[in-house]
ZADO-1210 file (C-alpha; in nm, 4 decimals, padded with zeros to 6 digits):
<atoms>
<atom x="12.1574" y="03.0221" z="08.5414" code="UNK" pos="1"/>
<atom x="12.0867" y="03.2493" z="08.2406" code="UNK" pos="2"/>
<atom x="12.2465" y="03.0470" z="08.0221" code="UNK" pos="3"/>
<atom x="12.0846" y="02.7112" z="08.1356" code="UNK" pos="4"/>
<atom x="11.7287" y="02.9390" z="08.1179" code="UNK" pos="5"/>
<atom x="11.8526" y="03.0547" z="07.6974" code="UNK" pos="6"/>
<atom x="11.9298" y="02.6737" z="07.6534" code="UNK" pos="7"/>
<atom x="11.5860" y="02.5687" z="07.7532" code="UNK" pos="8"/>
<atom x="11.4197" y="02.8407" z="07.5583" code="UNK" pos="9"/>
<atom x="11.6108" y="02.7701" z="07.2740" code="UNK" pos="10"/>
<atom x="11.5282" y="02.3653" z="07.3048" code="UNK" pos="11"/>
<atom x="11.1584" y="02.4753" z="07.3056" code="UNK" pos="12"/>
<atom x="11.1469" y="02.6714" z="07.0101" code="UNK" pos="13"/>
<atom x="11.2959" y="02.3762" z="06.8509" code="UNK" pos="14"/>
<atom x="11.0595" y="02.1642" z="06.9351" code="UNK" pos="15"/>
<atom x="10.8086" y="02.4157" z="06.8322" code="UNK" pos="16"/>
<atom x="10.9482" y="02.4417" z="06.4424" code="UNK" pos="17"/>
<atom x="10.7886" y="02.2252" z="06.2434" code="UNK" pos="18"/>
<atom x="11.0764" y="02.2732" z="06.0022" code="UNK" pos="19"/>
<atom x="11.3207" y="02.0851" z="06.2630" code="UNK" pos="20"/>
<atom x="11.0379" y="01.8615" z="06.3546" code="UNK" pos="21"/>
<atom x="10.9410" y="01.7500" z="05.9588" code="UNK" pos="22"/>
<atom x="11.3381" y="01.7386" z="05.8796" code="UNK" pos="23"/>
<atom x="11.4164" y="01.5224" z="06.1725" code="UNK" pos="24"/>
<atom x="11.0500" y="01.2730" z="06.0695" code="UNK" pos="25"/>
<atom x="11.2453" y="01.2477" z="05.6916" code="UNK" pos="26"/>
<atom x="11.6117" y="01.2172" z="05.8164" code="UNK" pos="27"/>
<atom x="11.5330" y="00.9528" z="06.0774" code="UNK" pos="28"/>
<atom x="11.5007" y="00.6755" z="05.8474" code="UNK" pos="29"/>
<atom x="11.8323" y="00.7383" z="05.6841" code="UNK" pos="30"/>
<atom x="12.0478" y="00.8485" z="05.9939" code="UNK" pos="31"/>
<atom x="12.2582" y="00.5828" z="06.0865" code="UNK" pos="32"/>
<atom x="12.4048" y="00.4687" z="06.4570" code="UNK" pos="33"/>
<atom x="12.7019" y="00.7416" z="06.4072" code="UNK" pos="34"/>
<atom x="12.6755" y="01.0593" z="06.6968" code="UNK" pos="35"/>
<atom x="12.5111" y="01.3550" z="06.6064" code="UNK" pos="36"/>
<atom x="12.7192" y="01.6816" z="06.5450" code="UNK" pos="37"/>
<atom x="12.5067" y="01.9252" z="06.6276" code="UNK" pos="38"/>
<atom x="12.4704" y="02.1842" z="06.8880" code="UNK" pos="39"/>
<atom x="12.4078" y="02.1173" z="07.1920" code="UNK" pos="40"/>
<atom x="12.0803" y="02.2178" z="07.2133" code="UNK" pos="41"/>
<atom x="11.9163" y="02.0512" z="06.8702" code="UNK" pos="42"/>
<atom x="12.1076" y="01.7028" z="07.0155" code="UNK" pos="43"/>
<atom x="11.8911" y="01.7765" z="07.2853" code="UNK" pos="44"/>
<atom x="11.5670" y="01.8328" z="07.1372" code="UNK" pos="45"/>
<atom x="11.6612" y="01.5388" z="06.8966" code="UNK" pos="46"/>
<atom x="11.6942" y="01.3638" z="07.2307" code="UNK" pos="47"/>
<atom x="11.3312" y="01.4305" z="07.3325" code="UNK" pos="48"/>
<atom x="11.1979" y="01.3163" z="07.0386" code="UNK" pos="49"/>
<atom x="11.4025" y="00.9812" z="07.0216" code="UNK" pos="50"/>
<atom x="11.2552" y="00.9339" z="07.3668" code="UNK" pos="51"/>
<atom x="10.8911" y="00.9777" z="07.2909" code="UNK" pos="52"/>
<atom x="10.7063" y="00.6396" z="07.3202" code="UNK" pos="53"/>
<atom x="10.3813" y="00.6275" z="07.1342" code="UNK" pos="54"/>
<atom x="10.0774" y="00.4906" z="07.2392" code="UNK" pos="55"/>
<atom x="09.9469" y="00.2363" z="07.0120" code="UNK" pos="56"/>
<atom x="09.6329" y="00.4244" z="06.9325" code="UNK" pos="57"/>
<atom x="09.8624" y="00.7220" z="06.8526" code="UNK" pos="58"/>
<atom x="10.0223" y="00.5389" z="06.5483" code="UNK" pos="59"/>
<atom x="09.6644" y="00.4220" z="06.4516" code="UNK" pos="60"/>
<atom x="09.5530" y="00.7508" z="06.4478" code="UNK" pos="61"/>
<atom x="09.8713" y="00.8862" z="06.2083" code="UNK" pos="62"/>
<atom x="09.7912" y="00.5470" z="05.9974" code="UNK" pos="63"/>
<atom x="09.4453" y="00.6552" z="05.9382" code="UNK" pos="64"/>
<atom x="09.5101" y="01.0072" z="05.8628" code="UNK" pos="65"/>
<atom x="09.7931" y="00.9082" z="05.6058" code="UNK" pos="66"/>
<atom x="09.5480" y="00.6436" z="05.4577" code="UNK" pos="67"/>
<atom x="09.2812" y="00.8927" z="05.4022" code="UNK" pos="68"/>
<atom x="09.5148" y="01.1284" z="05.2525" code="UNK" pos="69"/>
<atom x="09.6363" y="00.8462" z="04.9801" code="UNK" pos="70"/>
<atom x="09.3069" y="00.7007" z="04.9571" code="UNK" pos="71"/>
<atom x="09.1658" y="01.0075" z="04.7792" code="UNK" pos="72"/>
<atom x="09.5171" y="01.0372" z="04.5813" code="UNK" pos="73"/>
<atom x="09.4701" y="00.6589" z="04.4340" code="UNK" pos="74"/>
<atom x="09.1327" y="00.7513" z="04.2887" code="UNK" pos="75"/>
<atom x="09.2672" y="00.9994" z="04.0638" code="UNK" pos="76"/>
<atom x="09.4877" y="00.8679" z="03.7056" code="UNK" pos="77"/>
<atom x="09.8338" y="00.8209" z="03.6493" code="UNK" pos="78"/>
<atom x="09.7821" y="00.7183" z="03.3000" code="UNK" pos="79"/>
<atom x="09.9338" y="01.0189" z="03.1661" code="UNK" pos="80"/>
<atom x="10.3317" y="00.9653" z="03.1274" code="UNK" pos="81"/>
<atom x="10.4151" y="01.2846" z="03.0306" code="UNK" pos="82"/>
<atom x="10.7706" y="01.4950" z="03.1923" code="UNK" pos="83"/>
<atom x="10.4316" y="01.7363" z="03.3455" code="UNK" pos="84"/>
<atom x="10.2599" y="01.4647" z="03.4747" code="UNK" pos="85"/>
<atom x="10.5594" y="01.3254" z="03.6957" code="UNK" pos="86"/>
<atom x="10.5892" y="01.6494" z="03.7787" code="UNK" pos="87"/>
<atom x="10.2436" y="01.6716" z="03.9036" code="UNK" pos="88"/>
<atom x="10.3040" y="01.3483" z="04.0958" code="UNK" pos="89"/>
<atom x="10.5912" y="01.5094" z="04.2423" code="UNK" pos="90"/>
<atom x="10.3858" y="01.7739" z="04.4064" code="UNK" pos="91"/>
<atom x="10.1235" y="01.4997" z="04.5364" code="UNK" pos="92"/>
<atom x="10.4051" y="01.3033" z="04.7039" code="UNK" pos="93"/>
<atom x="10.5221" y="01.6429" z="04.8698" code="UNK" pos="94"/>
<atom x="10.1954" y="01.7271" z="05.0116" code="UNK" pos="95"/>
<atom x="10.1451" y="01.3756" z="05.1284" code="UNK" pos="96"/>
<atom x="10.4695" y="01.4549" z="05.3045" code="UNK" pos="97"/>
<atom x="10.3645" y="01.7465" z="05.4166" code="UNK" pos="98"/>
<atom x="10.0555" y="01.6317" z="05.5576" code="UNK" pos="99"/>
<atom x="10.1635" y="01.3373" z="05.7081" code="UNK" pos="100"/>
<atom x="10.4184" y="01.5940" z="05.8365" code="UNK" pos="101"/>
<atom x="10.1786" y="01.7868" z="06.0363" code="UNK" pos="102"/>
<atom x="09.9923" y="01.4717" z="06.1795" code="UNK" pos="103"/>
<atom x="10.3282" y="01.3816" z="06.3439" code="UNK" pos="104"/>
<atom x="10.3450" y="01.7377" z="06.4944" code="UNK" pos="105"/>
<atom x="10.0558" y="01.7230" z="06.6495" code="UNK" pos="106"/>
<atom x="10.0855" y="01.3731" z="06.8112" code="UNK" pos="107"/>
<atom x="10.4577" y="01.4886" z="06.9307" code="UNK" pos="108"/>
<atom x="10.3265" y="01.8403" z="07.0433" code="UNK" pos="109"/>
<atom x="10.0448" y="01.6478" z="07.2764" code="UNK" pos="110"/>
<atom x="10.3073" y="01.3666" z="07.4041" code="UNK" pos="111"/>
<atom x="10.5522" y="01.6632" z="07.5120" code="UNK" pos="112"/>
<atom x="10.3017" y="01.9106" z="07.6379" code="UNK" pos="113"/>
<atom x="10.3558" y="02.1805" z="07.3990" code="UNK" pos="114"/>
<atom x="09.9821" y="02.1920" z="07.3250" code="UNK" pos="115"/>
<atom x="09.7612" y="02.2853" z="07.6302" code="UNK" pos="116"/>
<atom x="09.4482" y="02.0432" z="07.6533" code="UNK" pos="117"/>
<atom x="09.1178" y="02.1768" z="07.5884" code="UNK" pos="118"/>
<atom x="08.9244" y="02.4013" z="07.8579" code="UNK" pos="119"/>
<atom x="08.6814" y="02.2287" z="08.0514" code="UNK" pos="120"/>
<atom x="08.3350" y="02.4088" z="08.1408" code="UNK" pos="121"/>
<atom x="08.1371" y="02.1826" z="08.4338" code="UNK" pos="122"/>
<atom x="07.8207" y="02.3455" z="08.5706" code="UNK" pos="123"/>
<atom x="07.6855" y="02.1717" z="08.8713" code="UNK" pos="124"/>
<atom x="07.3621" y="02.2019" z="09.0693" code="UNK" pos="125"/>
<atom x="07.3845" y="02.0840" z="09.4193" code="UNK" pos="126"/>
<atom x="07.1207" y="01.8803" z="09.5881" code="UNK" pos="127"/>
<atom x="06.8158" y="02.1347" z="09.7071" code="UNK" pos="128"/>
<atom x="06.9428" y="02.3141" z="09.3665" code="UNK" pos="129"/>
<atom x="06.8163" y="02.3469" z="09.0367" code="UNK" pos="130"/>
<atom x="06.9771" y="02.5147" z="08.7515" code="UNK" pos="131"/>
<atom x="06.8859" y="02.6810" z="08.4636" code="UNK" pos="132"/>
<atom x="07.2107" y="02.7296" z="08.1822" code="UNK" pos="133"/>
<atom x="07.2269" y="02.8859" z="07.8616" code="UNK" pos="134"/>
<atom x="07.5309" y="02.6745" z="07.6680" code="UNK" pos="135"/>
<atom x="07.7163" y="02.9172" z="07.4118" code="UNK" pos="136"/>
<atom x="07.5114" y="02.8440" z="07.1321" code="UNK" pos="137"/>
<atom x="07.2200" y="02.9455" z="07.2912" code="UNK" pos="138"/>
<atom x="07.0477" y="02.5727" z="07.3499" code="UNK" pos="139"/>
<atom x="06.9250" y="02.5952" z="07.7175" code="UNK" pos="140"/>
<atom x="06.9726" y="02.3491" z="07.9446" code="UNK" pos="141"/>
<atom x="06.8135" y="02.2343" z="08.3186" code="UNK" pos="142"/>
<atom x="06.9697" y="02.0640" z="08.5469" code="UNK" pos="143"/>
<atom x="06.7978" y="01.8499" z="08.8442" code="UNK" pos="144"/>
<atom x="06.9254" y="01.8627" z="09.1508" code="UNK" pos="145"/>
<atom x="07.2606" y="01.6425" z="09.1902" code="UNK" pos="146"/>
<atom x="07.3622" y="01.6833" z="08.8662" code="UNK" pos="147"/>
<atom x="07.6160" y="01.7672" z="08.6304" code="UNK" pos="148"/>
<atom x="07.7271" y="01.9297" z="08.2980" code="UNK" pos="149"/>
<atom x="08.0520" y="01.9455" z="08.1164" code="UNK" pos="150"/>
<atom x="08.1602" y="02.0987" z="07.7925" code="UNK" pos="151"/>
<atom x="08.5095" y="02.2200" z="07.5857" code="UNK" pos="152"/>
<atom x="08.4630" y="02.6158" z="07.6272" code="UNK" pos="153"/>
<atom x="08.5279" y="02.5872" z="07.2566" code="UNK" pos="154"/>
<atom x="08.1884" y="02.4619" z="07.2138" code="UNK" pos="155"/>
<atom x="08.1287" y="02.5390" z="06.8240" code="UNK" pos="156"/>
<atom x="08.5004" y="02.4815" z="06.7190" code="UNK" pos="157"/>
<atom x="08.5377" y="02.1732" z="06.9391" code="UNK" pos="158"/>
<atom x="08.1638" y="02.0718" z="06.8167" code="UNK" pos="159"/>
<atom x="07.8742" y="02.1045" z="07.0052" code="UNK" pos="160"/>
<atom x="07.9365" y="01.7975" z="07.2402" code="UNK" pos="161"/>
<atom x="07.8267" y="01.8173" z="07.5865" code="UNK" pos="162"/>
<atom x="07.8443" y="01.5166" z="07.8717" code="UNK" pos="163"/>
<atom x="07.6165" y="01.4826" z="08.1859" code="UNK" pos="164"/>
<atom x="07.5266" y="01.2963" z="08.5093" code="UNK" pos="165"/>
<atom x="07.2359" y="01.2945" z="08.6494" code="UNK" pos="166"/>
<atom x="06.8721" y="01.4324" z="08.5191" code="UNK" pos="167"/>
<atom x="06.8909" y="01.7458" z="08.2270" code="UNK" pos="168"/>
<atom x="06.6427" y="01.8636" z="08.0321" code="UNK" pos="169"/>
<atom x="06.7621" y="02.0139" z="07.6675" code="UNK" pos="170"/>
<atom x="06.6081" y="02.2637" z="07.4522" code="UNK" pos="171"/>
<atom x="06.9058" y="02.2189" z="07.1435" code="UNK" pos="172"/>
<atom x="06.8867" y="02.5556" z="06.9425" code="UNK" pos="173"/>
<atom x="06.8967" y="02.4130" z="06.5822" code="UNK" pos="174"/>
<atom x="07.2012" y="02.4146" z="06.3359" code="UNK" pos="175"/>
<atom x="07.2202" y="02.1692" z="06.0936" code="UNK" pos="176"/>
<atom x="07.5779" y="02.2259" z="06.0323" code="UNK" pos="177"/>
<atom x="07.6902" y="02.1829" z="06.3745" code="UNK" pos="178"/>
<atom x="07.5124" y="01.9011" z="06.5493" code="UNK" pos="179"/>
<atom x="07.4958" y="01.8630" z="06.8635" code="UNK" pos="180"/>
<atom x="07.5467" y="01.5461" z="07.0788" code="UNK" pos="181"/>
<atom x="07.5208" y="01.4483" z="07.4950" code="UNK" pos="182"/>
<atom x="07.7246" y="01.1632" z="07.6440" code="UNK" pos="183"/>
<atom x="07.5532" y="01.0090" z="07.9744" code="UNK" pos="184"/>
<atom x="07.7378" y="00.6972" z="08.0699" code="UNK" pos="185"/>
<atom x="07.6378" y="00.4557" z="07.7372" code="UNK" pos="186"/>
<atom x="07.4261" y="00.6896" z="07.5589" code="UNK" pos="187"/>
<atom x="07.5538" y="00.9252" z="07.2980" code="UNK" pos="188"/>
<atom x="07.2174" y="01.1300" z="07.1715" code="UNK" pos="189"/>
<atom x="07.2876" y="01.3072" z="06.8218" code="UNK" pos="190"/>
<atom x="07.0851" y="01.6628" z="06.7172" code="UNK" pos="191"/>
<atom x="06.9720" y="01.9246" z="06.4984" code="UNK" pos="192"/>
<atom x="06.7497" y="02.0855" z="06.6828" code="UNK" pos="193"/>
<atom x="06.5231" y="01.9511" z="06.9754" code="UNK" pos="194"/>
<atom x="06.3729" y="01.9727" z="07.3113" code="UNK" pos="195"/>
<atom x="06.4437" y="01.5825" z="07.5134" code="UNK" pos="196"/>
<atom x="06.5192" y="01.4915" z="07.8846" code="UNK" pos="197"/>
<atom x="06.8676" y="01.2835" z="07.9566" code="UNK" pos="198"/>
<atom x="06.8889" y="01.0746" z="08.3174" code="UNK" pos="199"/>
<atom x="07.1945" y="00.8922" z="08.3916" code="UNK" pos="200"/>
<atom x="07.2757" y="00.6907" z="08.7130" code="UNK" pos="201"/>
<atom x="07.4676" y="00.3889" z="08.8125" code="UNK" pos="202"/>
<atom x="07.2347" y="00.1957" z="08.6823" code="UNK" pos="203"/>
<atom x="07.0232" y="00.2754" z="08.3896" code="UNK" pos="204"/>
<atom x="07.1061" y="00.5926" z="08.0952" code="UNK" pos="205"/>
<atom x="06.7690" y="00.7316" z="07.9461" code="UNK" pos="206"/>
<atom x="06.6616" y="00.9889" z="07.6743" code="UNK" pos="207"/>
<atom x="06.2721" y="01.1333" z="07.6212" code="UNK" pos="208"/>
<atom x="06.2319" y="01.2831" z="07.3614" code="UNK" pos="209"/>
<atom x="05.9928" y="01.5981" z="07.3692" code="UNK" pos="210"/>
<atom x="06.0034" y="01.7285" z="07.0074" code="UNK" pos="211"/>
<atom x="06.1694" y="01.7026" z="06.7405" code="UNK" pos="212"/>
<atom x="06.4080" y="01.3913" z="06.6484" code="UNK" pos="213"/>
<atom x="06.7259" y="01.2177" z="06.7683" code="UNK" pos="214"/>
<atom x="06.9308" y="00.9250" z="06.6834" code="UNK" pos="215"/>
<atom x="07.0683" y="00.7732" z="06.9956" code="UNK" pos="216"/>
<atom x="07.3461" y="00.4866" z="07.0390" code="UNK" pos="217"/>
<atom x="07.4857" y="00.3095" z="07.3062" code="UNK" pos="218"/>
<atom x="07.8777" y="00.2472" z="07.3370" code="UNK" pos="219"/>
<atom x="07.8828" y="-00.0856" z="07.4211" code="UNK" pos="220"/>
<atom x="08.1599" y="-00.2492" z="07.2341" code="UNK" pos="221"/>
<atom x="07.9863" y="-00.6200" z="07.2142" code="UNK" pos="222"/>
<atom x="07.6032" y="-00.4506" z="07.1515" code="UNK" pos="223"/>
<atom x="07.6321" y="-00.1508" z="06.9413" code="UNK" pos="224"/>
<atom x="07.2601" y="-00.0192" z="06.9469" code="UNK" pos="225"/>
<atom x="07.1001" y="00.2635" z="06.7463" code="UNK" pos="226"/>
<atom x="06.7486" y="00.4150" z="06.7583" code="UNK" pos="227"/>
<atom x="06.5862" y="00.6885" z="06.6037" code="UNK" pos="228"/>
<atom x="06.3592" y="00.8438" z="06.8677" code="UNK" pos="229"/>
<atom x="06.0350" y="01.0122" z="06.7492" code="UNK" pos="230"/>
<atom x="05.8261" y="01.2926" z="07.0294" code="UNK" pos="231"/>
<atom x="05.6673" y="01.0609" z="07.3214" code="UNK" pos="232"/>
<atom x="05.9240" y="00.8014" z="07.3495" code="UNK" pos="233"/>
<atom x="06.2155" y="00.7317" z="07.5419" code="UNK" pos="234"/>
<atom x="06.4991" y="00.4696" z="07.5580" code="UNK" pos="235"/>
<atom x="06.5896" y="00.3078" z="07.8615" code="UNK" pos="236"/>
<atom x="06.9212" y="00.1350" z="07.9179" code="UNK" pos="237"/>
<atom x="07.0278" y="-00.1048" z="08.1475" code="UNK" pos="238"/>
<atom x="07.4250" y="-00.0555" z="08.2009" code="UNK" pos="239"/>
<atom x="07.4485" y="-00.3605" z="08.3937" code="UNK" pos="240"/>
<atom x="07.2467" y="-00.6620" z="08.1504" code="UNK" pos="241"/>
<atom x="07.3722" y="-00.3709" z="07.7839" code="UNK" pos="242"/>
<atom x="06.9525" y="-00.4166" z="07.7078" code="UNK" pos="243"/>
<atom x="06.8089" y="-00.1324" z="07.5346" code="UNK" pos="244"/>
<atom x="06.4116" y="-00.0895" z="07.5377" code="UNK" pos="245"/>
<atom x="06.2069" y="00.1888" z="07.3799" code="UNK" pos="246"/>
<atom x="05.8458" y="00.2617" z="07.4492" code="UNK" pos="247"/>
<atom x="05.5930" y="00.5643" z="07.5224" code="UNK" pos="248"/>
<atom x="05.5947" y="00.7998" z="07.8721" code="UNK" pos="249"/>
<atom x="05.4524" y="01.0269" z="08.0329" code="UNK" pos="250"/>
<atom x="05.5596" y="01.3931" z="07.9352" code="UNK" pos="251"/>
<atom x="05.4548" y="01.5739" z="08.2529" code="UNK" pos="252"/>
<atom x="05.6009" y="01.2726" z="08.4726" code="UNK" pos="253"/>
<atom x="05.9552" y="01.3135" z="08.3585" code="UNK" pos="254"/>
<atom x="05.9596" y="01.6803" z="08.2462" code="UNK" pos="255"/>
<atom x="05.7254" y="01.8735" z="08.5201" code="UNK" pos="256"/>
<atom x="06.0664" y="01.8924" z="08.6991" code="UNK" pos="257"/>
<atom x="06.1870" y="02.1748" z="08.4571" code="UNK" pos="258"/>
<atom x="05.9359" y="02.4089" z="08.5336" code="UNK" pos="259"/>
<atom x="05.9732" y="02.3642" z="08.9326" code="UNK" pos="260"/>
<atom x="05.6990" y="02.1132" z="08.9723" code="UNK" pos="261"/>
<atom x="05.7074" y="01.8342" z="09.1873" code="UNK" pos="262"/>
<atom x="05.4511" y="01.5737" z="08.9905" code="UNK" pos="263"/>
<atom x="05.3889" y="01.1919" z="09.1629" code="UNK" pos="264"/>
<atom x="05.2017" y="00.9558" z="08.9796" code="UNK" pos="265"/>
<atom x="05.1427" y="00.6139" z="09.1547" code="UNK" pos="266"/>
<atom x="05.5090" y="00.6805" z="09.2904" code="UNK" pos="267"/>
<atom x="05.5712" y="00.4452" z="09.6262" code="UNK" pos="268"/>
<atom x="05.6923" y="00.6495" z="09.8754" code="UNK" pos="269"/>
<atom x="06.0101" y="00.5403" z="09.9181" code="UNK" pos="270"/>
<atom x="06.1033" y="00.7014" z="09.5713" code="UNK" pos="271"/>
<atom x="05.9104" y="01.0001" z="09.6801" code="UNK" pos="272"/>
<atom x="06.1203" y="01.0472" z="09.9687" code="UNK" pos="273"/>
<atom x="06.4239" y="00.9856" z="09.7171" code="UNK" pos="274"/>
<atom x="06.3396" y="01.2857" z="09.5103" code="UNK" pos="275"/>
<atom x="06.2386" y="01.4998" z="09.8138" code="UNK" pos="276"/>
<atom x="06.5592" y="01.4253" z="09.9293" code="UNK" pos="277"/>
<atom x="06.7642" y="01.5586" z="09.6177" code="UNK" pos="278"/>
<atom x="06.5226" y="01.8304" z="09.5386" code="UNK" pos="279"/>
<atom x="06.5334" y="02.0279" z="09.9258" code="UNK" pos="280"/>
<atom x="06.8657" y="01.8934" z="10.0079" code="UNK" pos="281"/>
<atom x="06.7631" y="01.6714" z="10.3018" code="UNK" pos="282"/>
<atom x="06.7534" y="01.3169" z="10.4373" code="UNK" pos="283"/>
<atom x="06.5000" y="01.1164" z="10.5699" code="UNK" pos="284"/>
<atom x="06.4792" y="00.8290" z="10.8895" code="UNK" pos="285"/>
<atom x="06.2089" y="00.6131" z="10.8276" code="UNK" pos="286"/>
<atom x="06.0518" y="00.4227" z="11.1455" code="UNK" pos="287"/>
<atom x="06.0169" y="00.0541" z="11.0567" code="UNK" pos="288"/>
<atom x="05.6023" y="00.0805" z="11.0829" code="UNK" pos="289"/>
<atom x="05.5895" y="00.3314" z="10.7777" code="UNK" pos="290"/>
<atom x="05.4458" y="00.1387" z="10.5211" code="UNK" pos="291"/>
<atom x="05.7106" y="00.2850" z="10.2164" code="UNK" pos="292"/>
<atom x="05.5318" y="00.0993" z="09.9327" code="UNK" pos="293"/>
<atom x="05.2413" y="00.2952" z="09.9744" code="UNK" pos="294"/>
<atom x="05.2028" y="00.4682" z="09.6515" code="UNK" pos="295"/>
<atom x="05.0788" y="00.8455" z="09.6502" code="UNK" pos="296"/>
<atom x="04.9847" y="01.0645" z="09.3328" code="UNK" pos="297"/>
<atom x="04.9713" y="01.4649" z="09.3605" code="UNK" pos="298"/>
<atom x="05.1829" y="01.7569" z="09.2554" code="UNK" pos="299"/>
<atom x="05.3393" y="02.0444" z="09.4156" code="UNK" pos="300"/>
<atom x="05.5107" y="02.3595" z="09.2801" code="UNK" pos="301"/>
<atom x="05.6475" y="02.6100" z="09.4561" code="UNK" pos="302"/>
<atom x="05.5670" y="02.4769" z="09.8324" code="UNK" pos="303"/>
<atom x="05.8016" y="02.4210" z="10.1186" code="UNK" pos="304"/>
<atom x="05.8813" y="02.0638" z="10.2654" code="UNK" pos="305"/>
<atom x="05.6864" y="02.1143" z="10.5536" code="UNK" pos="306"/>
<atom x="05.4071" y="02.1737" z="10.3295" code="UNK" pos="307"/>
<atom x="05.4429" y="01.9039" z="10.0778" code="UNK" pos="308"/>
<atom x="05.4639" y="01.6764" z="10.3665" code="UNK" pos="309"/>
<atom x="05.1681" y="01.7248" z="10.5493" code="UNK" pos="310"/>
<atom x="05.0093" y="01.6605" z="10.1893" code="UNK" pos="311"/>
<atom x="05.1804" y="01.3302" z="10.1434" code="UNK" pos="312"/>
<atom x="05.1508" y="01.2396" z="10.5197" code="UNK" pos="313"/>
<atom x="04.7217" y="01.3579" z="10.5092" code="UNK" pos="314"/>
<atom x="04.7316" y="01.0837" z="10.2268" code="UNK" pos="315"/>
<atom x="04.9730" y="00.8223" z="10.3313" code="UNK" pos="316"/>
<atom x="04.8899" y="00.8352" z="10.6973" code="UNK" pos="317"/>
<atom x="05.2499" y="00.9047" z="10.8478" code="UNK" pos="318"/>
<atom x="05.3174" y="01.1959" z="11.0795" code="UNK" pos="319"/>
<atom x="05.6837" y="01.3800" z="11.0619" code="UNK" pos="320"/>
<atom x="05.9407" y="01.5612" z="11.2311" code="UNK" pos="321"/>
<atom x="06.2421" y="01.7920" z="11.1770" code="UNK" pos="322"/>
<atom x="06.5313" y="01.6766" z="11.3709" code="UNK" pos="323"/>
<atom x="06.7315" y="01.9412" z="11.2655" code="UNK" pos="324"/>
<atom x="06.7227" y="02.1568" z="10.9255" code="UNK" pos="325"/>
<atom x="06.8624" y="01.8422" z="10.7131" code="UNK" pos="326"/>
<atom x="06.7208" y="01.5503" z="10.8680" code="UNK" pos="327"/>
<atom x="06.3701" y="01.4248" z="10.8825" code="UNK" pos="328"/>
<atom x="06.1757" y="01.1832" z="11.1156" code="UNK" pos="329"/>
<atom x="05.8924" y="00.9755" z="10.9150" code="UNK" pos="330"/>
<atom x="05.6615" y="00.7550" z="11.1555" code="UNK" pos="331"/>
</atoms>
C-alpha cells in the first residue's frame, strides 16, 4: 500500500515538472512507435499525457498564444547576418519554445486537475430580502429581492468581473486600470467608475445608467450590439426577438428600490402585486372580480404590507385578507 501511495506521489510530481512536461512536448514529435524504457512511473505519467484529448478550443487557444508570441518576433529584422545575430535568433527561438512551453502546461495542468478552478463568491438575497454588499474593491452593490451575485474571490487578479440575476444597483469605485464589467444574461456592461442599475430576467437584460459612463454589448453571436450609455438612459434587451433599444427613464422609478422605497408610477396592479410579492416574501390569490389593470401611483418606505395595502386597496377599491403569514386574499 505504501509503495502504490510513493508511486502515485511520485507520478504527480511528474506531472507537476515542467521540465518532464516541456521535454516530453519537444521529444514527442521525434519518438517513434518503439516502447518506452523508462521507469515505471514516468511511462506512467507519459501515459496520462498520451491520453489527454483536447478540446478544440484548447488548441485554438495554444494557436493564438503561439501566434501572438511570433507575431511580435516577425516585426523585428533579420537583416543582420552576422555569427551574433544567429545567435540572437537562437535565443528568440528558445523563448518561443519556452513560451509555447508554458501554454501547454497550463492547458495539460487544467485537463488533469492539477490546477484547482477559481473560487466562486455568490451573494444572494432571498425574496422579502434586500441586500446591501461591499465587493473587495470597495464598489457597493444592492441587491433586490430574488436576486443574485457572483464573483472569482480573486476579484482584482482575476479582473473586476462580476455576473448577476435579477435587479442590482452598482456604485463601481473607479480604477482606470482595472475595469470593471457585469454579465446579466446578454449584457456585458464595461466601467471605470459609475453608479447604474442592472435587471435581468427570462425575458429582457437592462442597464440605467445613473452617472457616469458605460459601454455595454450584447453577446449575441448573429447581432453583436454596442452602446455607449450616457446618465438618464437605459438599454433594454429583448433575449427572445436579440432587439436592443435605448431611450430616457425615470431615475426614482427604477432606483427608489435601493434606498428601501417602494415607488409606483401608473403601475397596473398586477405588477404591483408582483413586486409586493418579491419584496415581503409573499403570494397573492386574486378573486376573478379584482379589476388587476387598474393602475395605482404612490410610494411607500419603510411600512408593513398590511399598511401598504390598505393604501393601494383605499385607491384601487379591493379589500384583503391574510390567509396565513405568506399568502394573501385580494377581492
Amino acid at each position: 500500500m505504501k509503495d502504490e501511495s510513493k508511486r502515485a506521489r511520485r507520478v504527480a510530481d511528474l506531472l507537476n515538472d515542467t521540465d518532464f512536461l516541456m521535454s516530453e512536448l519537444i521529444s514527442d514529435s521525434k519518438r517513434g512507435p518503439e516502447p518506452i524504457n523508462d521507469s515505471g512511473e514516468e511511462n506512467e505519467a507519459k501515459g496520462r499525457l498520451a491520453g489527454l484529448r483536447f478540446r478544440p478550443e484548447d488548441s485554438r487557444k495554444l494557436e493564438a498564444r503561439a501566434d501572438r508570441i511570433w507575431a511580435n518576433v516577425s516585426e523585428l529584422s533579420f537583416k543582420d547576418k552576422s555569427p551574433r545575430s544567429f545567435g540572437w535568433m537562437g535565443n528568440v527561438v528558445a523563448i518561443l519554445l519556452f513560451a509555447f512551453g508554458l501554454a501547454f502546461w497550463f492547458e495539460v495542468s487544467e485537463n488533469l486537475g492539477l490546477r484547482k478552478a477559481p473560487e466562486i463568491v455568490e451573494v444572494k438575497a432571498a425574496k422579502g430580502q434586500r441586500v446591501k454588499y461591499v465587493l473587495p474593491d470597495g464598489s457597493r452593490v444592492a441587491l433586490y429581492p430574488g436576486s443574485v451575485l457572483r464573483y472569482i474571490k480573486d476579484f482584482k487578479t482575476e479582473g473586476r468581473k462580476v455576473s448577476v440575476k435579477g435587479c442590482t444597483y452598482f456604485d463601481v469605485v473607479h480604477d482606470p486600470e482595472h475595469p470593471f464589467s457585469v454579465e446579466a444574461d446578454g449584457l456585458v456592461t464595461e466601467v471605470l467608475g459609475t453608479s447604474f442599475n442592472v435587471i435581468s430576467d427570462s425575458l429582457f437584460s437592462s442597464v440605467a445608467l445613473v452617472e457616469g459612463k458605460v459601454s455595454v454589448k450584447t453577446e449575441n453571436v448573429m447581432d453583436r450590439y454596442t452602446h455607449i450609455l450616457v446618465p438618464g438612459q437605459v438599454l433594454e434587451y429583448d433575449k427572445e426577438k436579440g432587439i436592443a433599444q435605448v431611450h430616457k427613464f425615470d431615475r426614482r422609478a427604477l432606483t427608489a428600490w435601493k434606498d428601501d422605497i417602494l415607488y409606483f408610477k401608473r403601475k397596473p396592479l398586477s405588477e404591483i402585486l408582483v413586486d409586493l410579492e418579491q419584496w415581503y416574501g409573499v403570494s397573492f390569490i386574486v378573486a376573478p372580480e379584482v379589476d388587476a389593470s387598474r393602475q395605482y401611483s404612490g410610494e411607500f418606505q419603510g411600512e408593513s404590507l398590511r399598511n401598504v395595502l390598505v393604501g393601494i386597496g383605499y385607491s384601487n377599491g379591493f379589500s384583503f385578507k391574510f390567509q396565513d403569514r405568506t399568502k394573501v386574499v385580494i377581492f
